[in-house]
C-alpha positions in Angstrom: -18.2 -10.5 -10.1 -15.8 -13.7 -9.1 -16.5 -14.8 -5.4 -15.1 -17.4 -3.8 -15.7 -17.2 0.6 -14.4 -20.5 0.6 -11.1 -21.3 2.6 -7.7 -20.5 0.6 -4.6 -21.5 0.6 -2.5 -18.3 0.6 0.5 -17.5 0.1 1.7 -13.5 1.2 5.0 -11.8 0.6 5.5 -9.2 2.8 4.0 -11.0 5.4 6.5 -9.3 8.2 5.6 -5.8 7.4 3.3 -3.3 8.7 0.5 -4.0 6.6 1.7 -7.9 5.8 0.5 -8.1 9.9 -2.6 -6.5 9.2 -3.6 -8.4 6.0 -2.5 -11.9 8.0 -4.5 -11.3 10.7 -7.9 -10.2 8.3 -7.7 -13.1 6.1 -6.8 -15.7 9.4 -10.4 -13.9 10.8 -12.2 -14.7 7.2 -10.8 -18.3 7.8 -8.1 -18.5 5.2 -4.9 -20.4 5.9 -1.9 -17.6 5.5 1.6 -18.5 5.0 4.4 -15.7 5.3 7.3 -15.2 2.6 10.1 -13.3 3.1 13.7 -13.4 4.0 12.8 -13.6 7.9 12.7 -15.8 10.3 9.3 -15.1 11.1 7.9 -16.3 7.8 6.4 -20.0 6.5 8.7 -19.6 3.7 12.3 -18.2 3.5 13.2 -16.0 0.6 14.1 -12.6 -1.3 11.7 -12.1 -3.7 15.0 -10.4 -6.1 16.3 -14.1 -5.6 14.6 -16.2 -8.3 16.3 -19.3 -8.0 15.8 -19.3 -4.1 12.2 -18.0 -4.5 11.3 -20.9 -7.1 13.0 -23.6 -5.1 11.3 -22.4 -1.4 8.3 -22.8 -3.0 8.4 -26.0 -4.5 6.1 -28.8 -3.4 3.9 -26.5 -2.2 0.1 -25.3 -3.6 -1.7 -21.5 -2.9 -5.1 -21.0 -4.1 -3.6 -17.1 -4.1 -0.4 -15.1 -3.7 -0.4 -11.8 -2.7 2.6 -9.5 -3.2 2.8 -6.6 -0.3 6.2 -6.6 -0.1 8.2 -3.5 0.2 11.8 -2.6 1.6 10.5 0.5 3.2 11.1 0.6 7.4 10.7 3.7 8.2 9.1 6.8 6.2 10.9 7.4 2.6 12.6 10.8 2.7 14.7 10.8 -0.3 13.9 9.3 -4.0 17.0 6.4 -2.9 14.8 5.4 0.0 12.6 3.9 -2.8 15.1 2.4 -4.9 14.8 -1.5 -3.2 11.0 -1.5 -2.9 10.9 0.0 -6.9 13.7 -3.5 -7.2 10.5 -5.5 -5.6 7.6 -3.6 -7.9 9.5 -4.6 -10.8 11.8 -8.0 -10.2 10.3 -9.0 -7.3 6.9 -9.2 -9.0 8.5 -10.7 -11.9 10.0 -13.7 -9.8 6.3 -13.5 -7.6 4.2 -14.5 -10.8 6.8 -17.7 -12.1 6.4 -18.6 -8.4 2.7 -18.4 -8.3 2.3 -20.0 -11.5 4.6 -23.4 -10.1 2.2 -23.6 -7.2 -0.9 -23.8 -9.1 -2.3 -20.4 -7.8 -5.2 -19.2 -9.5 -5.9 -15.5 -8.4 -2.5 -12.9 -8.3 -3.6 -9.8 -5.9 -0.7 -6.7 -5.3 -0.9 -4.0 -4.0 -0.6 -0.7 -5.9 -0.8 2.6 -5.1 -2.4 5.7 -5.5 1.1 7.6 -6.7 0.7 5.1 -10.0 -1.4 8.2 -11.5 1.5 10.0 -11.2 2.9 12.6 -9.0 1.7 16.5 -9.3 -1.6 18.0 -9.1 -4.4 16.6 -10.1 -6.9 19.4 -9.0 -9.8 18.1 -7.7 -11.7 15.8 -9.6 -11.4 12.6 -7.5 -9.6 10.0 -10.0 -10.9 6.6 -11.2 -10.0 3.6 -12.4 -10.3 4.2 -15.8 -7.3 7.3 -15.5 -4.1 6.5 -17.2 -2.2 5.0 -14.1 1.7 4.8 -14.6 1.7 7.8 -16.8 5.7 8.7 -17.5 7.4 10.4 -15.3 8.4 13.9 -15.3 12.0 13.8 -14.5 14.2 10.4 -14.3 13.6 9.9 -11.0 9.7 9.8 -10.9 9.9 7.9 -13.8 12.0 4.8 -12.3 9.6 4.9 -9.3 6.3 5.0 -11.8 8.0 2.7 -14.1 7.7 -0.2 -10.7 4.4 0.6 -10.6 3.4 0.3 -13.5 5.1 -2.8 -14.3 3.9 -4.3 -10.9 0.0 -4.0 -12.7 0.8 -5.1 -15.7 2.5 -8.4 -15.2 -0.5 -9.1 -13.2 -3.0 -8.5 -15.3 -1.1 -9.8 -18.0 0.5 -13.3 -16.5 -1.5 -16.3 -18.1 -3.4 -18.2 -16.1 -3.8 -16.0 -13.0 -6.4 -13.7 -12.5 -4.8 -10.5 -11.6 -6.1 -7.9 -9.1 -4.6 -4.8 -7.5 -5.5 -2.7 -4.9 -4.5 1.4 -5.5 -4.1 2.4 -1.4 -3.7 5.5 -0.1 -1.4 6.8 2.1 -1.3 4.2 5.0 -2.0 5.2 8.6 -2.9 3.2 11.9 -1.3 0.9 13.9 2.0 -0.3 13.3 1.9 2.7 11.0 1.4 6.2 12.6 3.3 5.0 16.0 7.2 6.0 14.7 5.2 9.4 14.0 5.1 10.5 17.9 8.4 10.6 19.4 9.2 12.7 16.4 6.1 14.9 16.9 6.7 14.5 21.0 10.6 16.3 20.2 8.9 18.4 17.8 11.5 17.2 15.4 8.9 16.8 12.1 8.8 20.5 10.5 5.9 19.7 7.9 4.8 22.7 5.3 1.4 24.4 5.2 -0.6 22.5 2.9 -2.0 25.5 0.8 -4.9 23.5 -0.9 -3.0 20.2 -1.6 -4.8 17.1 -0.2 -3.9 13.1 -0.4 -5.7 10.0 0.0 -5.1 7.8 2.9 -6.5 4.3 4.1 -6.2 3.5 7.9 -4.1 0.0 8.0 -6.8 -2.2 9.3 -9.5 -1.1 6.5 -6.5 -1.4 3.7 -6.4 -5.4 5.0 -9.8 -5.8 4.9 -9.5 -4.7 1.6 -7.4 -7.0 0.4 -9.5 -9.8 1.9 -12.7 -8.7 -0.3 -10.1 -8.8 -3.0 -9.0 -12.0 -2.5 -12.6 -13.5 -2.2 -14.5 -11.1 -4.5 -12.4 -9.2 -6.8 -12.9 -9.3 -10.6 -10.1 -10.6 -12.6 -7.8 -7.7 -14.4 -9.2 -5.0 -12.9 -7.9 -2.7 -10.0 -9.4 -0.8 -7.3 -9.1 2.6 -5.5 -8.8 2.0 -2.0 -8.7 5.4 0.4 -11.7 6.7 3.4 -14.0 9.3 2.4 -11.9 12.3 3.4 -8.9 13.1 1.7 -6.8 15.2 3.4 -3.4 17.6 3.7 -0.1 16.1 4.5 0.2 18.7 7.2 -3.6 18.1 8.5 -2.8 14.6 9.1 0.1 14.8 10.9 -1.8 17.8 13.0 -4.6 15.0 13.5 -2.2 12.7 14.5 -0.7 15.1 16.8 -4.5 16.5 18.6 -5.3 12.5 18.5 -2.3 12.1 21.0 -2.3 15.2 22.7 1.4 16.3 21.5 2.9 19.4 19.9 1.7 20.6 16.7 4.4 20.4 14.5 6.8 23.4 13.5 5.7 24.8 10.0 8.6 25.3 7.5 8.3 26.6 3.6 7.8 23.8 1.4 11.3 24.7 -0.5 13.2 23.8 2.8 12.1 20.3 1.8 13.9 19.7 -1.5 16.7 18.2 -0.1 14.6 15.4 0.6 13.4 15.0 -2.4 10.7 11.8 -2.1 8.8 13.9 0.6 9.2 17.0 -1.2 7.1 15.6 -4.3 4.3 13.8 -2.2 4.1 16.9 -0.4 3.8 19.0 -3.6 0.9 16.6 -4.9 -2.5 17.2 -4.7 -4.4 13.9 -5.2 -8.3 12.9 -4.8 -9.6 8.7 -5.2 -13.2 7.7 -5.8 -13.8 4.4 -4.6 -17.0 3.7 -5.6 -16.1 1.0 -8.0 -14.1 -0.8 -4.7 -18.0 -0.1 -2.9 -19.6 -1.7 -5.9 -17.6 -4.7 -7.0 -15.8 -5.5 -3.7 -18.6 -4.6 -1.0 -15.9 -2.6 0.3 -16.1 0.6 2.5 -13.6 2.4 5.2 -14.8 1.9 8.5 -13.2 5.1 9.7 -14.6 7.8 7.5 -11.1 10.0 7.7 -8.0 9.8 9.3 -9.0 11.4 12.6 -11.7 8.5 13.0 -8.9 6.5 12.6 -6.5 7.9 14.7 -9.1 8.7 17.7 -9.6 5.0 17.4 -6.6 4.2 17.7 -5.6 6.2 20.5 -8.7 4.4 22.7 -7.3 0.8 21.9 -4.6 2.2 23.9 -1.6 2.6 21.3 0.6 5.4 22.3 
């Protein structure tokens, strides 16, 4: 196992986003130096990670003892397979651009993150998968291909760039704060119909644990490998969104039939997947465990730190 505790120089795209917040502020606690890249105003550095040229030239002069790439194009929920055309653009390009960029600043480790989708969508019964599953498998129709394709081409040119010691973290479903807050006017207007989840269950990670994962990562992960990052209990897509809902004392949502959701297609396959992580290799190598056991730990936490 690589450690290094010491103070880094790091350089995180995506910095602006939901998680990108959450990962600054963990790695500022563990007494790193963070600088933000993106195309806002609110980052170090000032560029689109599609934009080579630009990325290359905003980060020259500069050194990172690691980049991490966290970057998505994803504000809001995607519905629809088109909602994850741009951050598929950033999986692939984007990461492609990320390593040339890393390699001019003499960065030594490479961490992205991943996620637990790369073993493909569908039903996976329920064996909780490992490490060792195929990740990236091919997709069964064109359009879960091109959104596997970014994920699995996000791995590999990390494991596979020279001279950077690649890590990635395989989240699940994100929840939290910053996260699970454009949930409750919806639920509050009772305008989020979610299907019955008839045995189907998902992995999710509550935001503040998924950036503390990336920290142990950063300081302790071993070089080419990934890890499985999710809390102990995975759970239905309609369970969580009734946690959320008892968490926050608002309506449970209206139940539909899970055809009704075809026409948004993205949701439609998540919600049709049935999906288990072990993390014990993340435990083992990384020192890493949730903090909130499931997502209505989580969410009851969240609701006492005063988040509405």
């Amino acid at each position: 196992m690589t450690t290094n505790d010491e103070s880094q120089s790091i350089l995180l795209a995506g910095a602006s986003g939901v998680l990108g917040r959450h990962i600054t502020h963990a790695l500022t606690e563990a007494g790193h130096k963070v600088t933000g890249l993106g195309r806002g105003a609110e980052n170090g550095l000032r560029a689109d990670l599609l934009d080579r040229d630009a990325l290359l030239r905003a980060v020259d002069g500069h050194h990172f003892d690691t980049v991490i790439h966290a970057a998505t194009a994803l504000r809001k929920p995607p519905m629809r397979d088109r909602d994850m055309y741009a951050t598929d653009a950033l999986r692939a390009q984007g990461t492609a651009h990320l390593v040339e960029a890393a390699r001019a600043t003499g960065t030594r480790r490479f961490v992205v993150e991943s996620m637990a989708f790369g073993y493909g969508y569908g039903d996976h019964g329920d064996r909780p998968l490992t490490e060792d599953d195929p990740f990236g498998p091919p997709g069964s129709t064109p359009r879960l291909e091109r959104h596997l394709a970014a994920m699995r081409t996000k791995e590999t040119l990390a494991f596979e760039a020279q001279a950077l010691e690649g890590v990635a973290l395989r989240f699940g479903l994100f929840y939290g704060p910053g996260g699970t807050d454009a949930l409750l006017p919806l639920l509050r207007r009772r305008q989020l119909p979610v299907p019955s989840d008839r045995g189907r269950v998902l992995p999710w990670v509550e935001l503040t644990d998924a950036a503390r994962a990336v920290v142990a990562a950063v300081e302790r992960g071993r070089p080419g490998q990934a890890y499985n990052i999710a809390d102990l209990t995975p759970m239905g897509f309609r369970t969580h969104i009734e946690a959320v809902a008892r968490a926050f004392g608002l309506p449970k949502p209206m139940t539909v039939p899970l055809w009704l959701m075809k026409p948004m297609s993205y949701a439609h396959t998540m919600m049709s997947s049935r999906l288990r992580l072990s993390c014990a290799k993340a435990e083992r190598e990384l020192g890493w465990r949730p903090l909130h056991a499931s997502s209505g730990e989580g969410l009851a936490a969240m609701r006492s730190a005063g988040h509405r």
